[in-house]
N, C-alpha and C positions, 0 to 999 in steps of 0.2 A: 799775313797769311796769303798765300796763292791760293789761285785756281782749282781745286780737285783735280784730278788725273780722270779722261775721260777713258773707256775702254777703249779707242783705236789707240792713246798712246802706251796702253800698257804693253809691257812686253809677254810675247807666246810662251806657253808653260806647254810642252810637248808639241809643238807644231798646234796650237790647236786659239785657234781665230774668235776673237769676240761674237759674241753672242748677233749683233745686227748684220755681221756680216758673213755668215752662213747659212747656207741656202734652205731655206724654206721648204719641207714634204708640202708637195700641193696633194687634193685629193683630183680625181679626175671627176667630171660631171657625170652622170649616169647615160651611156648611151654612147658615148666617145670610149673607141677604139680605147687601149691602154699600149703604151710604146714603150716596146725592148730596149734596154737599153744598147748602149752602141755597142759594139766588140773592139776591143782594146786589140790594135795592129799586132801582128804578132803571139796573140795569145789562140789558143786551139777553142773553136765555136762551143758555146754548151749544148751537149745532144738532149731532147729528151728521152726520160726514161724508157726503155723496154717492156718493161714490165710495173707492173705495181708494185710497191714495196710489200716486203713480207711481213706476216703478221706478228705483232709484239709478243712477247712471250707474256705472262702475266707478272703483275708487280712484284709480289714476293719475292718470284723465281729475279728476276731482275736485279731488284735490292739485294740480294743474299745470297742469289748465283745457284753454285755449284755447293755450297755449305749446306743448303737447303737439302737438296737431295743427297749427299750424303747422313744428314739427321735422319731423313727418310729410311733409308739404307742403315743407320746403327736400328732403329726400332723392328726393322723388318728382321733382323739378325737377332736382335733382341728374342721377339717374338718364336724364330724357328728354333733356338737352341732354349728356350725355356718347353716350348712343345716336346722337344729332343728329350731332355731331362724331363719331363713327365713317363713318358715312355721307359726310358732307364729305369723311375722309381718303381713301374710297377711290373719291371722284372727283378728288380734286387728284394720288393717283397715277396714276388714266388721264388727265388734262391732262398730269403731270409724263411722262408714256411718249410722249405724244403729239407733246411737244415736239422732244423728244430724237429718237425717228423723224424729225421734221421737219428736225432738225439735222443729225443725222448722213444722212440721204436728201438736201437740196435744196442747203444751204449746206455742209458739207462735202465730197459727192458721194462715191459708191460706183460701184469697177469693176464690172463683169461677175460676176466672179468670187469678189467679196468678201459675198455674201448671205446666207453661213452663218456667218459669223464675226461680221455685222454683227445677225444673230438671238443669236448668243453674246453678245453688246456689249450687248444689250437684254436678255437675260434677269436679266446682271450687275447692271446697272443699275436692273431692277425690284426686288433683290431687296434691293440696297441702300435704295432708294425706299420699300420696305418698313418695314425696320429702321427708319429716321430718322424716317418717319409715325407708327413705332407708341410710339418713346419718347418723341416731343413730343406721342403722342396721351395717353399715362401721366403725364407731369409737367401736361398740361392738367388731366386728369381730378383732379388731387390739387390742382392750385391752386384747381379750380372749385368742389369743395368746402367748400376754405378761407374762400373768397372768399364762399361763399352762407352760411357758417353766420356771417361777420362781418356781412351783410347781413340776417340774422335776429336778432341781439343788436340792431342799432341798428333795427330797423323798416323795412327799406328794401327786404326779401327780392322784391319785385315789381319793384321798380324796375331792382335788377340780373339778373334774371331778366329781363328786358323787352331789356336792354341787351345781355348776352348773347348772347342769342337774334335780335337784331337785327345783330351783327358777325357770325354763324354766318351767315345767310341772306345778307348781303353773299360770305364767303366761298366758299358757296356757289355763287351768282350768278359769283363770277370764276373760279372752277375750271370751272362749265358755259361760260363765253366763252370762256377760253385753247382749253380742247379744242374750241369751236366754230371758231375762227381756225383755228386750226394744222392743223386737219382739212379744212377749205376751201381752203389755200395749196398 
């Protein structure tokens, strides 16, 4: 049996030198000067800074970027076209009352005497008109959601936000005509 292999004879695994024979961090004594290192001939001096550096943004925003704020950005869109379809619903129930006025006033016809019963018939009726706006206004709300955070995963969050908001404004548009008609006949 030989000798063991001491570290100076092994040989260098990436340029990089046994352990005893690299040079040691000293710390400096407290109260001595600390020295620059040299500048290497040739290379351009380090300036200091100008200015202080700018402040970090916060972690999140960091971690998660520009994702972040666009989630931001789907919920905010979220929120103004579910506000938007509030609005719509409670013009399509004063088209949807208008109608029905119209109905039961022109083409069914009311006696004399039927004008309190036919104010009963209409309050019925709004309140139901109510009920059925507001749970197709609640299953809207949760599909549009769904629908805009899909449209945020694939990049497209503008487009259907665009699209949206272009059937609301039609719907719109036709809940302000019916009540314009039906109000004029």
């Amino acid at each position: 049996m030989g000798k063991p292999d001491s570290a100076d004879n092994l040989p260098a695994v990436n340029g990089a030198r046994p352990p005893e024979h690299q040079q040691q961090a000293r710390e400096q004594p407290a109260g001595v000067p600390q020295r620059t290192p040299a500048v290497t001939p040739g290379a351009p001096p380090e300036r200091p800074p100008d200015r202080p550096p700018a402040p970090r943004p916060p972690h999140w925003l960091r971690t998660h970027g520009a994702s972040a704020l666009r989630a931001i950005g789907c919920y905010v869109a979220w929120f103004a076209l579910s506000a938007f379809s509030l609005w719509i619903l409670i013009e399509l129930r004063v088209a949807l009352l208008t109608i029905i006025t119209y109905v039961r006033l022109q083409v069914i016809g009311v006696a004399v005497g039927e004008s309190v019963s036919t104010r009963g018939q209409l309050h019925v009726a709004d309140q139901w008109i109510v009920i059925v706006l507001a749970i197709g206004w609640l299953g809207f709300v949760v599909w549009l959601e769904s629908y805009l955070r899909a449209g945020l995963q694939r990049g497209a969050l503008a487009a259907r936000v665009a699209r949206i908001a272009l059937w609301m404004v039609v719907l719109l548009g036709v809940a302000y005509g019916l009540e314009e008609v039906f109000t004029r006949l």
